[in-house]
N, C-alpha and C positions, 0 to 999 in steps of 0.2 A: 390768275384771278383769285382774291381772297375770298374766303367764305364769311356771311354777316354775323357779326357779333351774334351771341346770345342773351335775349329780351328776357326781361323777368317773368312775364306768363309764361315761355320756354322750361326757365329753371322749376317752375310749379306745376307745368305739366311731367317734367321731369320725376319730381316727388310724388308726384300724384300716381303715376304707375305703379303697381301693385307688384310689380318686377322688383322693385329696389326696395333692399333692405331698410327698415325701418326700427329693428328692434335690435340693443347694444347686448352682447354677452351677459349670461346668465354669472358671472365671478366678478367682471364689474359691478353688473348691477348689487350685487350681494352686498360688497365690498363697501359702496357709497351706500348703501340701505344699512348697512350697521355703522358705518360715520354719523348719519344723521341720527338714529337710534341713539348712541350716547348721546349727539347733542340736545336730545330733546328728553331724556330721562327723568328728569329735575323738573318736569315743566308739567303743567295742565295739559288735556285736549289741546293739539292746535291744528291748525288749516295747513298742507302742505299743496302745494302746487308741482306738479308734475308737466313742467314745460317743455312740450317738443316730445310728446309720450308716447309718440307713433301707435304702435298696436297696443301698448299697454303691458308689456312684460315686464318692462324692468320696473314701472309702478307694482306690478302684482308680485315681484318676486319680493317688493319692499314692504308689504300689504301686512303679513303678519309677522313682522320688525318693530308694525307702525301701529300695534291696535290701539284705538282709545282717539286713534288723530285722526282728520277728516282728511284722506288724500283724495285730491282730485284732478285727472287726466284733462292737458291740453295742447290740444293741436289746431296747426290749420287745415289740413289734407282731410276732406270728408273719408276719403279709403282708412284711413288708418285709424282715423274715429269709430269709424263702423266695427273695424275688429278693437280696438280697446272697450268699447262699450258690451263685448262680450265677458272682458275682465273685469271692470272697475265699476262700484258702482254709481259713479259720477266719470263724465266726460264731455268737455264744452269744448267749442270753437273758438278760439280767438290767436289774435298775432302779436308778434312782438314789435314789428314796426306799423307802418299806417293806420287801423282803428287802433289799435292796443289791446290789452289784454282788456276782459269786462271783468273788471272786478277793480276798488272804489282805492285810491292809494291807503297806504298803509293798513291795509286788512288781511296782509297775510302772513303767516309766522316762519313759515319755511319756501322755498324751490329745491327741488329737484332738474336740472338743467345737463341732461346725460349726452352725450352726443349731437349735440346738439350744434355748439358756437363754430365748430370746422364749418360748417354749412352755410353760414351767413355769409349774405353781402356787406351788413351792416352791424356789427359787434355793438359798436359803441351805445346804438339806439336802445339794442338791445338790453343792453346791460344798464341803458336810461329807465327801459319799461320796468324792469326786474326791480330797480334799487324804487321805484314808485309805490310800487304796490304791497313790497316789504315792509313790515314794520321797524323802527326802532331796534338796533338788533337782532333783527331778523337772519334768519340763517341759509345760505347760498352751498348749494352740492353741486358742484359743477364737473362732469370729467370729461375728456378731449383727449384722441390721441398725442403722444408725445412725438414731435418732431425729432429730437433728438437723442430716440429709442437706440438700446445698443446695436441692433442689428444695421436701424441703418446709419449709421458713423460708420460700420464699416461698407455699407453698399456707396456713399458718396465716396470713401475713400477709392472706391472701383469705380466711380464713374457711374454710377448705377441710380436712377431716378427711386428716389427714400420711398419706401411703404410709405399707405395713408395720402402721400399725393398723389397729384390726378394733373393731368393737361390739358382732357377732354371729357367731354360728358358721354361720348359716343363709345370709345372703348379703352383700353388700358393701352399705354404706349410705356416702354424703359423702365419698366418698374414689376418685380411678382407682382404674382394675384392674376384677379381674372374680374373679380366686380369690381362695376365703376358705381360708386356711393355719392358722390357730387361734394365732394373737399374743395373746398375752395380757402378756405386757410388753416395752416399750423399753428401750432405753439410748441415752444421747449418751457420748460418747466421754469425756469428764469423769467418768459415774456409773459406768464402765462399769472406768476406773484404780481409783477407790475403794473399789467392789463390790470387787472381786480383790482388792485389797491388804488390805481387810477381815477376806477370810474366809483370811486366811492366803499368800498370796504376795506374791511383787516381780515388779513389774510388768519384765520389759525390755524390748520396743519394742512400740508401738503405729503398727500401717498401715491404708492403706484399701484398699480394692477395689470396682471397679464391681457394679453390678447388672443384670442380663441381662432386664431387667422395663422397664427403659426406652428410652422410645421410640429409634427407631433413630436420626433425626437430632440427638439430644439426647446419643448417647451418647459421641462427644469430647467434650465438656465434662463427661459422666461420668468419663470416662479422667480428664481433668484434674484434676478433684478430687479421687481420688485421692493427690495430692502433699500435698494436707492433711488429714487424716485427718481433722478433726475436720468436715469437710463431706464426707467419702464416702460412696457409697450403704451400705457395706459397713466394719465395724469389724474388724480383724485382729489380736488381740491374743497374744503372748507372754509370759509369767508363768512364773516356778518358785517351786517349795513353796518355803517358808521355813524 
């Protein structure tokens, strides 16, 4: 006998547990928080959006990168609102598919989009709501584990199910690690230019970033790969609307 699929209130009660991790690496966050920092140097005050902000860390780790700009935290998960509202001092409600985000198209000059798109059922909506509410040029920080991190090219060549995927929401099966974070899709750094450029932007730089998941003596040659994004634990991508 199979077990029933998993319903979408399922996967939100899933997030909604206070058990799963909600907030990306303190070196990621950094990392994308001074990406955007240059891209907004040159620029006035502007509105950033912090999409998908869970507790609010990696917004706060970007807070004074970002003075002078209104950043503002959004999630759906009341739990994670409640602790980024200890961070930030703006924090709203809204989604990327069904209502959408509240806020009016083209009124926002930035996202922040951290860990976020592995999670989705629906990428494309998403990246419909995002390119709405951005302005003209408007500027996209998007980062996502890299599928095709060096370590795991060599665990598929073992037969070994890649870090960062998952096959169940209940526990880890064929793969290190031990938290189940609800991945429901990858990118390599190739699908990853594509996707964006797809759904309406230009891509302009793609970085890497380590991942704070592996092992400790492992993690200079983390650092290291880095320099080529397309082996980093961690994808770092820059994009503006088109």
């Amino acid at each position: 006998m199979t077990s029933a699929p998993v319903k979408p209130r399922e996967l939100r009660d899933f997030y909604e547990d206070p058990a799963v991790p909600v907030a990306s690496g303190a070196p990621r966050s950094l990392r994308q928080a001074r990406m955007l920092a240059r891209a907004l140097s040159a620029e006035p005050p502007r509105t950033v959006l912090d999409i998908g902000c869970g507790d609010g860390t990696a917004a706060a780790v970007a807070a004074p990168l970002l003075r002078g700009h209104r950043l503002v935290g959004v999630d759906w998960s009341q739990d994670a609102l409640r602790r980024a509202r200890t961070r930030l001092p703006f924090a709203v409600r809204g989604e990327l598919t069904g209502g959408g985000l509240p806020f009016a198209g083209e009124s926002v000059d930035a996202v922040l989009f951290s860990e976020v798109i592995e999670h989705l059922v629906d990428p494309d909506s998403a990246m419909d709501e995002i390119r709405r509410v951005l302005r003209p040029g408007g500027h996209l920080m998007l980062s996502t584990p890299n599928l095709a991190a060096w370590y795991n090219r060599g665990l598929l060549l073992a037969g070994v199910q890649p870090v960062f995927s998952e096959v169940s929401l209940r526990a880890v099966h064929g793969r290190p690690g031990r938290e189940v974070v609800g991945h429901l899709r990858l990118y390599t750094a190739r699908a990853l230019r594509e996707f964006v450029a797809a759904s309406g932007f230009t891509v302009v730089r793609l970085e890497g970033a380590p991942f704070h998941g592996v092992p400790r003596p492992l993690r200079p040659l983390d650092r290291l790969a880095c320099r080529r994004p397309s082996l980093a634990s961690i994808l770092l991508l820059h994009a503006r609307k088109t």
